[in-house]
C-alpha positions as CSV (number, residue, x, y, z in Angstrom):
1,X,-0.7,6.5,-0.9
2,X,-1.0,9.8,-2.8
3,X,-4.1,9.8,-4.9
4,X,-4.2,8.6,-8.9
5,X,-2.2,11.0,-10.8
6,X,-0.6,13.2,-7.8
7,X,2.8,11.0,-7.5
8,X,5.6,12.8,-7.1
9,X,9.0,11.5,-9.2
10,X,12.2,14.0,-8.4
11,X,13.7,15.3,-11.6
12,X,16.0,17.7,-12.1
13,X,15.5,21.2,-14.5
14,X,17.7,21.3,-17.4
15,X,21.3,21.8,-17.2
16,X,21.0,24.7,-18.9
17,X,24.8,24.0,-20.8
18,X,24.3,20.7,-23.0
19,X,21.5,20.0,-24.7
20,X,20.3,16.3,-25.3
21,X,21.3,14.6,-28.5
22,X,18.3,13.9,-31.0
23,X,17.5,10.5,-32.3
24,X,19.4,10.6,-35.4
25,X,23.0,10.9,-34.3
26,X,24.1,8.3,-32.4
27,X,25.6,9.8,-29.7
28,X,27.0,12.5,-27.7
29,X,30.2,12.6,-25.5
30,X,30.0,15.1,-23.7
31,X,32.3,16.1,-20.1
32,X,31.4,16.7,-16.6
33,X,33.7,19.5,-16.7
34,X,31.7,21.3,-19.0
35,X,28.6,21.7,-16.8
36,X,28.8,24.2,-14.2
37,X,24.9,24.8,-13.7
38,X,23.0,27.1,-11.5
39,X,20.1,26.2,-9.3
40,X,17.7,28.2,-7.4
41,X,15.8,27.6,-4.1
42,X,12.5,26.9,-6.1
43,X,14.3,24.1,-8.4
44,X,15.4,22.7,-5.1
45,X,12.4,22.8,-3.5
46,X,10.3,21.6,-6.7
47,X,13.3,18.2,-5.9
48,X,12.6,17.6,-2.6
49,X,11.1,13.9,-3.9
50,X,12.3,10.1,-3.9
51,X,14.4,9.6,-6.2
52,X,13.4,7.9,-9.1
53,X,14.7,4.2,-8.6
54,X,12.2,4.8,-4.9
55,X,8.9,6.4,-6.9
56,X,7.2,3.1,-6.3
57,X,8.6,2.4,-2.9
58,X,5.9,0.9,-0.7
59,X,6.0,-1.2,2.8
60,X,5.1,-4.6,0.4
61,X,7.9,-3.8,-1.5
62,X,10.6,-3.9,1.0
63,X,11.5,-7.6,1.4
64,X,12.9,-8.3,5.0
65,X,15.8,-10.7,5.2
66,X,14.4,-13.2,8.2
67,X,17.6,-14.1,9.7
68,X,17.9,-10.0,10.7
69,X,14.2,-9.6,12.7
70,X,14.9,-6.0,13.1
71,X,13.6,-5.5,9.5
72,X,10.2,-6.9,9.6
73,X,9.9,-5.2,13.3
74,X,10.2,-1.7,11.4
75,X,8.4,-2.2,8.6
76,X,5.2,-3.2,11.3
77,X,6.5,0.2,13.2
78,X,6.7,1.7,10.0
79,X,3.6,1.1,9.0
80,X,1.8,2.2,12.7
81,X,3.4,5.4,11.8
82,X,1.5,6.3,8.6
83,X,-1.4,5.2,9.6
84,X,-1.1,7.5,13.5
85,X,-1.4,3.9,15.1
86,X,0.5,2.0,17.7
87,X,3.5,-0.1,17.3
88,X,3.4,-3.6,19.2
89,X,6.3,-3.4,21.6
90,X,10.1,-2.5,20.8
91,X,11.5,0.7,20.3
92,X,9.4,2.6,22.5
93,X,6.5,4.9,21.5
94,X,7.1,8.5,19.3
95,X,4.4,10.2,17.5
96,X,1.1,7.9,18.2
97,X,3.8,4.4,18.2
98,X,3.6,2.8,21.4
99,X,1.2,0.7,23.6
100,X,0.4,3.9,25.6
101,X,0.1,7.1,24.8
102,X,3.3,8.6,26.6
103,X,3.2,12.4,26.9
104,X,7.3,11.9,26.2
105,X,6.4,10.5,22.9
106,X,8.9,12.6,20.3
107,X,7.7,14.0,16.9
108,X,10.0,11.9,14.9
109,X,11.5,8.6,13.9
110,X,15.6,7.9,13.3
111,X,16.6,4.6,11.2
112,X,19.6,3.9,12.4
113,X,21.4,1.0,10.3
114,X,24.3,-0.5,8.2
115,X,25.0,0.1,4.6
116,X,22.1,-1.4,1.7
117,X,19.2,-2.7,4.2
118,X,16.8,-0.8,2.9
119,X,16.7,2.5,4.8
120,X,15.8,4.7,2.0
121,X,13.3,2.6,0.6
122,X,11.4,2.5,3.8
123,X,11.9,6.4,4.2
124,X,10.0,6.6,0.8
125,X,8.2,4.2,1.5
126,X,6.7,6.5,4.5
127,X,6.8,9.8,1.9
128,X,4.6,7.8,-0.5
129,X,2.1,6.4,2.5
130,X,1.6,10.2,4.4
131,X,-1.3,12.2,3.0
132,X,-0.7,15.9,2.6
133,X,2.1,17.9,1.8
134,X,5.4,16.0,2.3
135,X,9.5,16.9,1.5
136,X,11.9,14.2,1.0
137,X,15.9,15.2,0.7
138,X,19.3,14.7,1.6
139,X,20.5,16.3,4.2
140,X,22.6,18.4,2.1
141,X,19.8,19.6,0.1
142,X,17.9,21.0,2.9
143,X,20.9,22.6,3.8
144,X,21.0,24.5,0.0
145,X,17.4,25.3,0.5
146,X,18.4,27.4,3.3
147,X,21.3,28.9,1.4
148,X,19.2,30.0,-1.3
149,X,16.2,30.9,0.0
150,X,17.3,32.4,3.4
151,X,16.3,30.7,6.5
152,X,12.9,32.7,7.4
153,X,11.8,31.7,3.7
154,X,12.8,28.1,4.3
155,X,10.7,27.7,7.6
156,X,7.5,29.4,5.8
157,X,8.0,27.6,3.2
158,X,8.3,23.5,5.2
159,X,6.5,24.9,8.2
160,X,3.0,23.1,8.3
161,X,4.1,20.2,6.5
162,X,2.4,17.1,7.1
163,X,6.2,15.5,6.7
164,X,9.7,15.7,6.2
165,X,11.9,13.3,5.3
166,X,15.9,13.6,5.5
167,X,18.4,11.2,4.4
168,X,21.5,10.2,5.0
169,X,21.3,12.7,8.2
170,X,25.2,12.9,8.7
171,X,27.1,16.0,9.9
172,X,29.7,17.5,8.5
173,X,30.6,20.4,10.4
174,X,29.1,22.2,13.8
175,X,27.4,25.4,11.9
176,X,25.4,22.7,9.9
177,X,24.6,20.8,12.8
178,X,23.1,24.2,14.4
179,X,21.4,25.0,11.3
180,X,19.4,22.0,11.0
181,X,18.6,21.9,15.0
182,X,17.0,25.4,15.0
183,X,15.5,24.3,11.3
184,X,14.0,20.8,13.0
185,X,12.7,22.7,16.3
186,X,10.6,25.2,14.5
187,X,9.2,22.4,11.9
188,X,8.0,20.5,15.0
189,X,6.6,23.4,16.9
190,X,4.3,23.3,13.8
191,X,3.1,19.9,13.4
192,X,5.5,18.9,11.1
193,X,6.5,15.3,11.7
194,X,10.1,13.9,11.0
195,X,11.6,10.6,9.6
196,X,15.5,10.8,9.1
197,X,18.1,7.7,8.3
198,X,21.8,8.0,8.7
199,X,24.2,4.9,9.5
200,X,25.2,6.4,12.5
201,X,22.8,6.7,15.3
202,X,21.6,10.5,16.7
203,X,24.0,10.4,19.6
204,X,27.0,9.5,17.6
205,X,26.7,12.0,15.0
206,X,29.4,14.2,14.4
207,X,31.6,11.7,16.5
208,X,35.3,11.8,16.1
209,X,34.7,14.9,13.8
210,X,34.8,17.8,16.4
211,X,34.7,18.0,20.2
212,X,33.5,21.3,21.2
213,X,31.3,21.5,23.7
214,X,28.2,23.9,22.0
215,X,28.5,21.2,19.3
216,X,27.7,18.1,21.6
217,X,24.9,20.2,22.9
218,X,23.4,20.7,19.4
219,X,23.7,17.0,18.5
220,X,22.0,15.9,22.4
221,X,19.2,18.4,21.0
222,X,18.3,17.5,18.1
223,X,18.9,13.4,19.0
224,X,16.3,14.2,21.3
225,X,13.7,14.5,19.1
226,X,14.3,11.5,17.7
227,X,13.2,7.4,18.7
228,X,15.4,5.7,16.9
229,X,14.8,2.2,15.4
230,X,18.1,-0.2,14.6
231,X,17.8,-1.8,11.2
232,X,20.2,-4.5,10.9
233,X,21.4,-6.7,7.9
234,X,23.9,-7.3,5.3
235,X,24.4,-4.7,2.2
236,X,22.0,-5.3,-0.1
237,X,24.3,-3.4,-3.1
238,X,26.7,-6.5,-2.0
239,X,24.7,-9.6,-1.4
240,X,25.2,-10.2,-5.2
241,X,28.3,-8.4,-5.9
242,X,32.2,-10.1,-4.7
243,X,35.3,-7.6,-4.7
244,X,35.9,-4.4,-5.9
245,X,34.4,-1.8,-7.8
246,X,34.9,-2.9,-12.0
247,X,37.9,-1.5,-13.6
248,X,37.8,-1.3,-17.1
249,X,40.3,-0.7,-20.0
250,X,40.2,2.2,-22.7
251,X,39.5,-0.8,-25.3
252,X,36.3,-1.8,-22.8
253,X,34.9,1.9,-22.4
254,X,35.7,3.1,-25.7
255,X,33.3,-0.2,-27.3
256,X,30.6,-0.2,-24.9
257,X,30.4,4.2,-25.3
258,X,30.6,3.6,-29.2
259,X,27.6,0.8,-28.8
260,X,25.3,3.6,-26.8
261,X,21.5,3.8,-28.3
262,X,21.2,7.0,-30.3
263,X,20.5,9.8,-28.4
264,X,22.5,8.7,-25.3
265,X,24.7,11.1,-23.3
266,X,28.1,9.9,-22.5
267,X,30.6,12.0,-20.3
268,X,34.1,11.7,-20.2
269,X,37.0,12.9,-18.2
270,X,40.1,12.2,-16.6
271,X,39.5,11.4,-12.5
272,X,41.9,14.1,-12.0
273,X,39.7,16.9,-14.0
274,X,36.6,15.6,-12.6
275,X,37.8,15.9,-9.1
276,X,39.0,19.6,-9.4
277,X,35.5,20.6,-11.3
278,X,33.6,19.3,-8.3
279,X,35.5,21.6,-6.1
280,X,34.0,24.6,-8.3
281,X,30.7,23.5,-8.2
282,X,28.6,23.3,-5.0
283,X,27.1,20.3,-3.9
284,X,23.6,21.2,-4.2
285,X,23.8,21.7,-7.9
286,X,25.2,18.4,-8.4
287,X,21.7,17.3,-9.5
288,X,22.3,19.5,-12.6
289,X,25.5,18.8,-13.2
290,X,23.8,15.1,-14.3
291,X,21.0,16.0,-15.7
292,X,20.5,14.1,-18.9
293,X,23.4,12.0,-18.7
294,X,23.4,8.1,-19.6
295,X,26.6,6.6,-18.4
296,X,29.8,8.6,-17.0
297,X,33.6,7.5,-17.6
298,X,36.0,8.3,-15.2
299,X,39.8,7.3,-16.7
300,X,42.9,7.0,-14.6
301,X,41.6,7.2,-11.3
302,X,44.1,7.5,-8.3
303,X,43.6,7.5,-5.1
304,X,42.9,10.7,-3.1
305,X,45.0,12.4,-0.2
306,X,42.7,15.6,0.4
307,X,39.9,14.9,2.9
308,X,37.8,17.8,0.8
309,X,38.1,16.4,-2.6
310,X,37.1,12.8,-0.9
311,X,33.7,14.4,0.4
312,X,33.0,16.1,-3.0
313,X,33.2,12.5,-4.8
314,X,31.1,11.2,-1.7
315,X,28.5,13.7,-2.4
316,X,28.9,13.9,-6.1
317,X,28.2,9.7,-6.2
318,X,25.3,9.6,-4.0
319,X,23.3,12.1,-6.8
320,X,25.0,9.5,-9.6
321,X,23.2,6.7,-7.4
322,X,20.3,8.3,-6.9
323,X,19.9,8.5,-10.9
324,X,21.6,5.2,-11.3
325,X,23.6,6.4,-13.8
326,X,26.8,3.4,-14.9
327,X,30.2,4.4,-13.9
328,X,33.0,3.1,-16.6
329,X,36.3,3.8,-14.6
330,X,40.0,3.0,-15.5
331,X,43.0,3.0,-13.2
332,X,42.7,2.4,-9.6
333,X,39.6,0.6,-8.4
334,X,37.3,3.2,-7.2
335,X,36.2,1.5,-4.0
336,X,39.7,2.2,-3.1
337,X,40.1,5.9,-3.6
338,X,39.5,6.8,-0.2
339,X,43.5,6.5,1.0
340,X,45.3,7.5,3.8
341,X,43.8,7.1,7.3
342,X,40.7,8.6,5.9
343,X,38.7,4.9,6.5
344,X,39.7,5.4,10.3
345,X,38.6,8.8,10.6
346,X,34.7,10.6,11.6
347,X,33.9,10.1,8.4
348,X,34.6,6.1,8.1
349,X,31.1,5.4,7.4
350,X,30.6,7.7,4.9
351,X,33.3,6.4,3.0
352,X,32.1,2.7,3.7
353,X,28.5,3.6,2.2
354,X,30.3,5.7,-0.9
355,X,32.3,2.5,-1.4
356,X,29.5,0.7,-1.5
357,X,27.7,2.5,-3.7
358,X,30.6,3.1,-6.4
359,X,30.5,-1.3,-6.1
360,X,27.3,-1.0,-7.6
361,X,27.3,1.6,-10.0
362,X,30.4,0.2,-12.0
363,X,28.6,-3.4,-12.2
364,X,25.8,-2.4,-13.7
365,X,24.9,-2.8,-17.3
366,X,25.2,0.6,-18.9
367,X,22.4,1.5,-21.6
368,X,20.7,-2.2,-19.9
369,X,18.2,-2.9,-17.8
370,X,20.3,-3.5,-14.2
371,X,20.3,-1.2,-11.4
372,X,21.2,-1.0,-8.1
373,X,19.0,-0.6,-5.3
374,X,19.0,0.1,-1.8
């Protein structure tokens, strides 16, 4: 664990276009369309953290479910890892894990698994264990870093790192794939370790998105520096939650928004204007677009036909679950947005885990103590 003192907790600069509400009014409704922040490299960098519902994440902490084995087998892997031991069978050995000390072993660790069983607490839970100087992001983050620092500055900068940590490693298109291939190849050339989740495993990736034949090659690269370890299990978002995502009235959001504790930050919009907005915002700076915000309403949602506007709102709700910040939504359920034939496309599972997540987020308490977890 990081000494006394040192932990790291990820959160986001000021928006820089609301300002928080002081104690003596009671409230501020403000709108997601009136936040377009701006965010540099440094701010992302200075992110590159757990977030916060993961700042205490620790191998104790996880709590495997014993009729699914593969938990408990990866938290004892897991732990091997951080401490540059051996793991006892399974899996194979990469970086130290293993029986012997194979010369094939590979400089980084893939959790490969379902929707809620604990992947990103165990991929903090590694973060929080590693001495030294350590990133944790999404995927899409390190992506931004590159965009806004250049790529030479974002190798100097996570070259040398004792670890990096990427979630939700899943592809959206070939140049991304190449960018993080070259980015992960020069990282491990210098000692930089590598622990990645995604709920598709590192040969699949990209899978029914694009065929061409320089993109396979990228994603049989990069799988290869990869062991990957199978977590199975049932949702955790879902083990206490039946249906669909909550769908509330105006009546419903209207008296739980006027009952907010003072200072509280409440936005509100129609699905429709929240949708487009995202579109003008990149995904990196969703973090911003957040900041300071209590509980977000979302009225007469409908479901979506653009595959574009669908990955915004995927991208736009994992920041919202990362800060656990309530959803109060009206109109269609949002765990049913996704329309068409976009839950049989390449990006079924990203949908899946975005369902599950909105689930969550609209059963929680807003302004109580619930949250979701992972």
């Amino acid at each position: 664990m990081p000494p006394s003192g040192t932990r790291r907790v990820r959160t986001p600069p000021d928006a820089g276009c609301e300002t928080r509400v002081s104690h003596e009014d009671v409230r501020a409704t403000s709108s997601l369309t009136a936040r377009s922040p701006q965010i540099s490299g440094h701010e992302i960098a200075s992110a590159l953290v757990p977030p916060r519902q993961f700042e205490g994440a620790t191998f104790e902490s996880y709590r495997p479910d014993p009729e699914y084995p593969s938990q408990a087998e990866a938290v004892e892997a897991l732990r091997a890892f951080t401490a540059g031991g051996g793991s006892k069978g399974g899996g194979g050995g990469f970086l130290g894990f293993g029986r012997r000390k194979a010369p094939e072993a590979k400089p980084g660790v893939y959790l490969d698994g379902g929707f809620g069983v604990g992947k990103t607490h165990l991929l903090a839970a590694i973060w929080h264990a590693v001495p030294g100087r350590t990133y944790f992001g999404t995927f899409i983050e390190y992506t931004a870093l590159v965009g806004a620092l250049g790529y030479a500055a974002t190798v100097s900068l996570l070259k040398g790192s004792a670890l990096l940590c990427i979630d939700e490693f899943e592809l959206d298109d070939p140049g991304d794939t190449m960018l993080m291939t070259r980015l992960l190849g020069e990282l491990v050339a210098s000692g930089t370790r590598i622990a990645a989740t995604s709920n598709t495993p590192p040969n699949a990736l990209g899978e029914g998105r694009f065929a061409a034949a320089d993109f396979l090659r990228e994603i049989q690269s990069m799988a290869a520096h990869f062991e990957t370890r199978r977590i199975d299990g049932t949702d955790y978002r879902r083990r206490d939650i039946e249906g669909h995502a909550v769908v509330r009235t105006d009546d419903e959001i209207a008296s739980i928004a006027s009952a907010a504790p003072s200072g509280s930050v409440v936005t509100d919009d129609s699905f429709a204007d929240a949708i487009r907005h995202l579109g003008t915002v990149h995904p990196s700076r969703y973090i911003k677009v957040i900041d300071g915000v209590d509980a977000i309403v979302l009225r007469d949602v409908t479901a979506l036909t653009d595959q574009t506007d669908a990955l915004r709102l995927v991208a736009f709700i994992d920041r919202v679950y990362d800060a656990q910040i309530p959803v109060l939504a009206s109109g269609t359920a949002l765990d049913e947005v996704f329309g068409g034939d976009m839950l049989s496309g390449g990006y079924r599972k990203k949908y899946l885990r975005s369902m599950s997540r909105l689930i969550a987020l609209t059963s929680m308490t807003p302004f109580g103590p619930a949250r979701a977890g992972e």
